[in-house]
C-alpha positions as CSV (number, residue, x, y, z in Angstrom):
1,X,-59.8,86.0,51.0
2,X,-57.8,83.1,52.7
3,X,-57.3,83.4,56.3
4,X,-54.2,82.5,58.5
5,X,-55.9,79.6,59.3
6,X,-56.7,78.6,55.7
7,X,-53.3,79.2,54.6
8,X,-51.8,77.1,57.3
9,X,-54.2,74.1,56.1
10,X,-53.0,74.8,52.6
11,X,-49.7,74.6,53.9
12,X,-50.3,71.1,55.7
13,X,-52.2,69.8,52.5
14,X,-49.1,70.1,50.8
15,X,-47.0,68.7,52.6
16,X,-48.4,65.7,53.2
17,X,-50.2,65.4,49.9
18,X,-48.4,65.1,46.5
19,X,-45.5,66.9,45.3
20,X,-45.8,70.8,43.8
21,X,-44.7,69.8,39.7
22,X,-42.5,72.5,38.7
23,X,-41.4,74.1,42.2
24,X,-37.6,74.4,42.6
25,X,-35.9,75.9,45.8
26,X,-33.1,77.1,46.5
27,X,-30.2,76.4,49.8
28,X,-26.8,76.5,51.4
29,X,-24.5,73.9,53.1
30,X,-21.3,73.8,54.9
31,X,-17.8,72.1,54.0
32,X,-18.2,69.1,56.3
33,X,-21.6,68.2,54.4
34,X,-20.2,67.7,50.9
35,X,-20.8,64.1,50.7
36,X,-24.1,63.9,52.8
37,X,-26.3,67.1,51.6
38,X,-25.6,65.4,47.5
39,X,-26.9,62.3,48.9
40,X,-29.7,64.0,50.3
41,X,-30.5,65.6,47.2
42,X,-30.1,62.8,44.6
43,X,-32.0,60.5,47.0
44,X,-34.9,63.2,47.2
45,X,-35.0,63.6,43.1
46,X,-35.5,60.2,42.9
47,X,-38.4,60.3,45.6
48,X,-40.0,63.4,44.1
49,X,-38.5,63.7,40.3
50,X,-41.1,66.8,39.8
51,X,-39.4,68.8,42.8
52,X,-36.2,70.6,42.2
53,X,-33.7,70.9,45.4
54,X,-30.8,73.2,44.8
55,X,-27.6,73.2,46.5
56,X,-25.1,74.1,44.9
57,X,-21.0,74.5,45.6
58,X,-18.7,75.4,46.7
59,X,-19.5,75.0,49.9
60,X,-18.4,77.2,52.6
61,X,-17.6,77.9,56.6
62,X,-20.9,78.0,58.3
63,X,-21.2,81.4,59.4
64,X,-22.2,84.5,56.9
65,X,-19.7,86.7,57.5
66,X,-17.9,83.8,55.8
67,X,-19.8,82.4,53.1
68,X,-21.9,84.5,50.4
69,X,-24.3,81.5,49.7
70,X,-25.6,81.3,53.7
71,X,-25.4,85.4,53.7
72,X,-27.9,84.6,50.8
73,X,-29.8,82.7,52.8
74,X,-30.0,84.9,55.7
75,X,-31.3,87.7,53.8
76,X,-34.0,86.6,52.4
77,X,-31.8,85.6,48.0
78,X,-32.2,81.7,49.3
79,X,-34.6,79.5,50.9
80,X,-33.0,77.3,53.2
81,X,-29.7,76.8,54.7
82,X,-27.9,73.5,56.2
83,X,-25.7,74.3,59.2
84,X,-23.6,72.7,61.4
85,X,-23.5,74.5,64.4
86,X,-25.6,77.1,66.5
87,X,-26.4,79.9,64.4
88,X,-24.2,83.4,65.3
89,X,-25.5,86.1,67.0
90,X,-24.7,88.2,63.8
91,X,-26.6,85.7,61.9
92,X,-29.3,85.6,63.8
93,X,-29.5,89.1,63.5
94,X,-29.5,89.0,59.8
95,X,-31.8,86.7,59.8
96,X,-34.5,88.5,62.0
97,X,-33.7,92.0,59.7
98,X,-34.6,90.4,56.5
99,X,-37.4,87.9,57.7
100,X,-39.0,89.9,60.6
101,X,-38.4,86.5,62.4
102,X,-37.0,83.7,64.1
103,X,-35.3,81.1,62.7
104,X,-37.3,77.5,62.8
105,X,-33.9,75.4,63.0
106,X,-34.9,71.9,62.6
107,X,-32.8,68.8,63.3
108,X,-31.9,66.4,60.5
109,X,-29.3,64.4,61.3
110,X,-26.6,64.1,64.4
111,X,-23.7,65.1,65.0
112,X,-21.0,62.6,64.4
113,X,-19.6,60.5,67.4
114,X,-15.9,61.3,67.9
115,X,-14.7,62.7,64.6
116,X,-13.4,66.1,65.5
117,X,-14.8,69.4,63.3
118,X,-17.7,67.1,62.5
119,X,-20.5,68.4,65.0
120,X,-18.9,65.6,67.4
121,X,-20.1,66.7,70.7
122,X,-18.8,69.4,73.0
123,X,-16.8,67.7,76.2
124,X,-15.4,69.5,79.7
125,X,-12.4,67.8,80.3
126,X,-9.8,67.2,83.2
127,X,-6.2,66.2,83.6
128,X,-5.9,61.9,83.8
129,X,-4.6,62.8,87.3
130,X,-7.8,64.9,88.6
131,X,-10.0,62.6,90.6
132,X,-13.2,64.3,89.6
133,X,-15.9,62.2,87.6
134,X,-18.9,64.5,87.1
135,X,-20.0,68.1,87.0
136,X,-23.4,69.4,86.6
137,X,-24.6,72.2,84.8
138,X,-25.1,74.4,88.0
139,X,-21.3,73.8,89.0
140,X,-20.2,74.5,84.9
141,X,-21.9,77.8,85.3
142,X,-20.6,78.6,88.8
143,X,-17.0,78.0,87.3
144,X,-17.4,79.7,84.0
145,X,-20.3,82.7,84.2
146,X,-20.2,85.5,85.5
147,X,-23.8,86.0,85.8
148,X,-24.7,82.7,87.1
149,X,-28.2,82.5,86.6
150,X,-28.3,79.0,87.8
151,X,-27.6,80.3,90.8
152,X,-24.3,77.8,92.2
153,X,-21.3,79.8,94.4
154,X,-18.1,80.9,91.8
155,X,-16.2,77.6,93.5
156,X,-12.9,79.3,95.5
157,X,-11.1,75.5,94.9
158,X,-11.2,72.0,93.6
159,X,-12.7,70.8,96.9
160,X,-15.4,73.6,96.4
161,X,-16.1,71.7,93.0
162,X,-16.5,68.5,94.4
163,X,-13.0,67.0,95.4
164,X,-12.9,66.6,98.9
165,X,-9.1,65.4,98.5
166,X,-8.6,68.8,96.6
167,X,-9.2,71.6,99.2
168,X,-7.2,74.5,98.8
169,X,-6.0,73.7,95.0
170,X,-7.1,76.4,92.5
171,X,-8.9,75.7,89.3
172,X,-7.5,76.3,86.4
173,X,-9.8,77.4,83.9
174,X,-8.2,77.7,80.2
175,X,-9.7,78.3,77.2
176,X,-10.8,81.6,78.2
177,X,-9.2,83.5,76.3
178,X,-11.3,82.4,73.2
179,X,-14.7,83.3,74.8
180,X,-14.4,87.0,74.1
181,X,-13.3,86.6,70.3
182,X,-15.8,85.2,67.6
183,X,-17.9,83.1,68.5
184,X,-17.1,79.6,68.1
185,X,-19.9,76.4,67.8
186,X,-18.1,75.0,71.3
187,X,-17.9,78.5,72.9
188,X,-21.9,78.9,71.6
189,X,-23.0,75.5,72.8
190,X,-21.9,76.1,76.3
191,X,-23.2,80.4,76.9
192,X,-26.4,79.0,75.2
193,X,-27.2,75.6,76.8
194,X,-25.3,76.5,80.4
195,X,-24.7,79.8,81.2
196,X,-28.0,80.7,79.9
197,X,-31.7,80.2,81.6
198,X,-34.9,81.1,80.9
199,X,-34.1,83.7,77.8
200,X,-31.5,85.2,80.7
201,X,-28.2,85.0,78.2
202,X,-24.9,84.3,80.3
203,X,-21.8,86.0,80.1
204,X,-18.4,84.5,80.3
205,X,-16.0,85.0,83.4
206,X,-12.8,86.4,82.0
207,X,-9.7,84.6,82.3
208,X,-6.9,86.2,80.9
209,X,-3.9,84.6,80.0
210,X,-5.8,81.1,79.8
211,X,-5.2,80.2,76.1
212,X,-7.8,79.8,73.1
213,X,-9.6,76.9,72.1
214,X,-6.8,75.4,70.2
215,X,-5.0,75.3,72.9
216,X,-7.4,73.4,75.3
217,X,-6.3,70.3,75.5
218,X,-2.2,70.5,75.6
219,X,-2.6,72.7,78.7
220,X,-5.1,70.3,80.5
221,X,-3.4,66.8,79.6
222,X,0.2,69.4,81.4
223,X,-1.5,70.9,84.0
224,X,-3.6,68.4,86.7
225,X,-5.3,72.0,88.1
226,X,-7.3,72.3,84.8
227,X,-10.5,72.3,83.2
228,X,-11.6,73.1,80.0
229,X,-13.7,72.5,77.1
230,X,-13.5,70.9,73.6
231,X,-15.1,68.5,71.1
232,X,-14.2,65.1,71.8
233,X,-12.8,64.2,68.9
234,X,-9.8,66.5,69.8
235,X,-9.0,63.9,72.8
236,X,-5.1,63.4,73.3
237,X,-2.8,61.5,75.7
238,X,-2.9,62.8,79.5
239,X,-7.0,64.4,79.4
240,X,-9.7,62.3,80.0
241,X,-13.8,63.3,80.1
242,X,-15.8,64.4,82.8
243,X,-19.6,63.0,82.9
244,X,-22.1,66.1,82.5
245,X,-25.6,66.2,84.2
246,X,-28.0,69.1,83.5
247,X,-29.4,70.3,86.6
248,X,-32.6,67.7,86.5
249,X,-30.9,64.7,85.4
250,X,-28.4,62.5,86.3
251,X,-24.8,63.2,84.8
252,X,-23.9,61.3,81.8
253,X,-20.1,60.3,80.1
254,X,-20.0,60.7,76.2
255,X,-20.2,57.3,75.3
256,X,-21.5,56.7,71.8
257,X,-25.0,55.2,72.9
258,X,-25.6,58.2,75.5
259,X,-24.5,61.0,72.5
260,X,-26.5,59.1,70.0
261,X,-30.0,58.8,72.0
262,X,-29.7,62.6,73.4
263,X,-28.9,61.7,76.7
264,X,-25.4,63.0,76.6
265,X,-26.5,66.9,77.1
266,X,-23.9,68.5,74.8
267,X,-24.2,66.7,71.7
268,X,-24.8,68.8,68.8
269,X,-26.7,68.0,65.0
270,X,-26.5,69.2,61.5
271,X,-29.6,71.5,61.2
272,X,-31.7,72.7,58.6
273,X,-32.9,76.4,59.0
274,X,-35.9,77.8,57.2
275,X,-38.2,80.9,57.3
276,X,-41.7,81.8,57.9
277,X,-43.7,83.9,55.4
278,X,-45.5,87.5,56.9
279,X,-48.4,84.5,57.4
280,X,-45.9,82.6,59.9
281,X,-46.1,79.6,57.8
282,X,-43.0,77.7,56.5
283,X,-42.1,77.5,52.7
284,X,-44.6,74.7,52.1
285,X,-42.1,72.6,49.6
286,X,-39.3,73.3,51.9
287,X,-41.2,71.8,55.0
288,X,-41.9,68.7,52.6
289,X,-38.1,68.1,51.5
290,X,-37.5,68.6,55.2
291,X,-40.3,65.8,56.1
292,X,-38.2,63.9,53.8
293,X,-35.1,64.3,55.4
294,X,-36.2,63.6,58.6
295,X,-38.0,60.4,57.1
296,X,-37.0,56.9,56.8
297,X,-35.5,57.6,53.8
298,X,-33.4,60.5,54.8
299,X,-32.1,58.9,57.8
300,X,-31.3,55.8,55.4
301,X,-28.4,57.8,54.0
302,X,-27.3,59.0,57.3
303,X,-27.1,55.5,58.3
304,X,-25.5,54.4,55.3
305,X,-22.5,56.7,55.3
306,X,-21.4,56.5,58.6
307,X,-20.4,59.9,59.7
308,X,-23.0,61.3,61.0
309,X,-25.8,59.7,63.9
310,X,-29.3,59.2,62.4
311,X,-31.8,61.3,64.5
312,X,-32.8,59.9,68.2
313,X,-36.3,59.9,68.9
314,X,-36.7,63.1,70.5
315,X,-35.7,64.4,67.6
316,X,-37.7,63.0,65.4
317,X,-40.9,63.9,67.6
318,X,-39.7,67.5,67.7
319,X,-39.2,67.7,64.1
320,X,-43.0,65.8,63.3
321,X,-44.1,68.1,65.6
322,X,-43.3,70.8,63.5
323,X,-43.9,70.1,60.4
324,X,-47.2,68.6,61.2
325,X,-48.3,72.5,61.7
326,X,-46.2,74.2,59.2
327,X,-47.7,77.7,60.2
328,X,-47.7,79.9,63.3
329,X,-51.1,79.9,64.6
């Protein structure tokens, strides 16, 4: 009888070694990847004629509740799923019902620059008039958690938040009324990478009567008092960005170098999700089309078309990382 261990060097052998003849599998994708994910999978026929990578439309909202072919996925009819934002808490919990599990959500591209509804990154923005430059993580979470696990003061004023020149003029936080609706990837991206700490989740601070998402930006670039959040390709006349520091390092602006090498804390990528078997080891053709992916070929096409960012290096190690032990020891 193979052992865990044996089956994770099975694993390993391969996908590093040659291709399985005959093995075919099975995914989703979102709208937004219509052009990139057939790339993908033309370029990875070529590469490995004898593997079969389906994907196939229509494409759909990535969220479950939303699309039958992720819903699919995420119980246990499919083998792999694109995505292009943080999974939902309901899909996570599909997810974990049907594959006793956690996801193993690998990067594969990034998320493009400024194009807006294409994983461009999430930004906190100001009125052109407001004189602050930078907030870190700490200060975000004092304004918008109620929990604060980072531990920062719920700020009483703009001065409180780091405009001297400001004392006494409230903040005003919109967007809030969004937060306790579905979850959106902008609303998910800041509970999970700021509000939460050390598997402690955050939990918003109400602000009624602040607006929803969609109105974010038309009440910040009228109102010099406000703050809110958005994804930077939604930018208008009248709002302008606010650097963002996490609570070890230094804040930094949005610029397209800073998003594209992972400095820039709130950019986002285009993921590929996959399971482990009972052995916790990962679909061993799936781990090799993802090898490709994340591969100089892979990246090629991401280059080529111009949407999305190729991987940063981070990235990249996280992803060998992975796939270099395909099972759960």
């Amino acid at each position: 009888m193979i052992g865990k261990r044996g089956t994770c060097l099975i694993a390993a052998a391969l996908l590093l070694g040659a291709a399985v003849p005959g093995a075919s599998r099975t995914g989703s994708a979102p709208k937004i990847l219509g052009a990139l994910v057939p790339a993908w999978l033309a370029g990875f026929a070529r590469a490995e004629p004898v593997t079969t990578i389906v994907v196939p439309p229509p494409y759909g909202p990535p969220q479950g509740k939303l699309d039958p072919a992720l819903q699919a996925f995420l119980d246990g009819r499919r083998d792999m799923a694109f995505l292009t934002r943080d999974m939902a808490e309901a899909d996570r919990s599909a997810f974990r019902h049907a594959h006793h599990g956690e996801p193993v959500v690998l990067a594969v591209a990034g998320g493009a620059w400024h194009r807006f509804g294409y994983v461009d990154p999430v930004v906190v923005i100001v009125n052109v008039a407001n004189p602050v430059r930078a907030l870190s993580f700490r200060q975000l979470d004092a304004l918008l958690s109620e929990t604060r696990w980072r531990g920062g003061a719920a700020p009483a004023d703009w001065g409180e938040l780091g405009v001297p020149g400001w004392r006494g003029k409230a903040i005003h936080v919109v967007g809030g009324d969004g937060w306790s609706g579905e979850e959106s990837a902008r609303e998910l991206t800041i509970r999970r990478r700021v509000l939460s700490v050390g598997g402690q989740v955050g939990r918003w601070r109400m602000v009624p009567g602040s607006g929803g998402e969609d109105e974010v930006v038309a009440r910040v670039g009228s109102d010099p008092q406000a703050i809110g959040f958005t994804g930077f390709g939604h930018l208008s006349t009248g709002v302008r960005t606010v650097a963002i520091g996490t609570d070890a390092r230094r804040p930094e602006r949005p610029t397209r170098a800073a998003i594209a090498s992972g400095a820039y804390p709130l950019a986002r990528s285009v993921d590929l999700v996959m399971a482990r078997d009972a052995q916790g080891c990962l679909d061993p053709v799936v781990a090799r089309f993802a090898s490709w992916l994340v591969g100089p070929e892979g990246q090629a096409i991401v280059r080529h078309q111009g949407v999305f960012l190729p991987l940063n290096l981070r990235q990249r190690n996280e992803a060998r990382r992975i796939l270099r032990a395909p099972c759960r020891l």
